[in-house]
C-alpha positions in Angstrom: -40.9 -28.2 -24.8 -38.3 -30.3 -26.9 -35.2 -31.0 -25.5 -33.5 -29.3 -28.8 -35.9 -26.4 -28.3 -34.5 -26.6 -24.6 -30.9 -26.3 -25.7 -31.6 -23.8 -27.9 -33.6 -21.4 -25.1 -30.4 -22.1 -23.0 -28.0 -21.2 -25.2 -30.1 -17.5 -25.9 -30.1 -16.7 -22.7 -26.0 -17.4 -21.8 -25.4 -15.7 -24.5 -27.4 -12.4 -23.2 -25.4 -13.1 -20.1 -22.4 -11.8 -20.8 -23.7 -8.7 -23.4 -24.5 -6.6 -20.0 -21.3 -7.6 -18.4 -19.3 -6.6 -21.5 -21.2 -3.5 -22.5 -20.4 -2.2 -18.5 -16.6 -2.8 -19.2 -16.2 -1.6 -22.7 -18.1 1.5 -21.4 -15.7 1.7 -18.4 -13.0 1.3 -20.3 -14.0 3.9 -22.8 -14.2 6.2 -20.5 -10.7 5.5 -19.1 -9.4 6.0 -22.6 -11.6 9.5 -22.7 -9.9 10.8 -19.4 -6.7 10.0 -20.0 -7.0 11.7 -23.5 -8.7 14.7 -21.6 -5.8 15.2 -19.5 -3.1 14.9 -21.9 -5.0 17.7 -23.8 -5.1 19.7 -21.1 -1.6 19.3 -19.8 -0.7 20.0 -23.3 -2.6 23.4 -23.7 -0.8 24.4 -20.4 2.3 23.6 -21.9 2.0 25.6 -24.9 0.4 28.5 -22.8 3.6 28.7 -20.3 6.2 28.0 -23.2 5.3 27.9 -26.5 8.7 26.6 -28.2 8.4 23.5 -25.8 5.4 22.3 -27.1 6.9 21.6 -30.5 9.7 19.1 -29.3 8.6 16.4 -31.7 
């Protein structure tokens, strides 16, 4: 193996290190995003269930 085929096998493979890494996080964060929206939604139905005026403040 050349030394530029070398460099070029190293560089593939850090660069697949950090794809599983950053495909955990964006998923965690994702789903962050997807239970705080979930929430809001349902703290909002609530709302307009108790009192239906209040629900239109904005």
């Amino acid at each position: 193996m050349s030394s530029g085929q070398h460099s070029a096998l190293v560089e593939l493979s850090s660069l697949h290190g950090w794809v599983g890494p950053a495909a955990i996080v964006a998923g965690v964060l994702l789903l962050i995003v997807a239970l705080f929206r979930r929430t809001r939604a349902t703290l909002a139905k609530k709302r307009r269930a108790t009192r239906p005026s209040a629900a239109e403040w904005w």
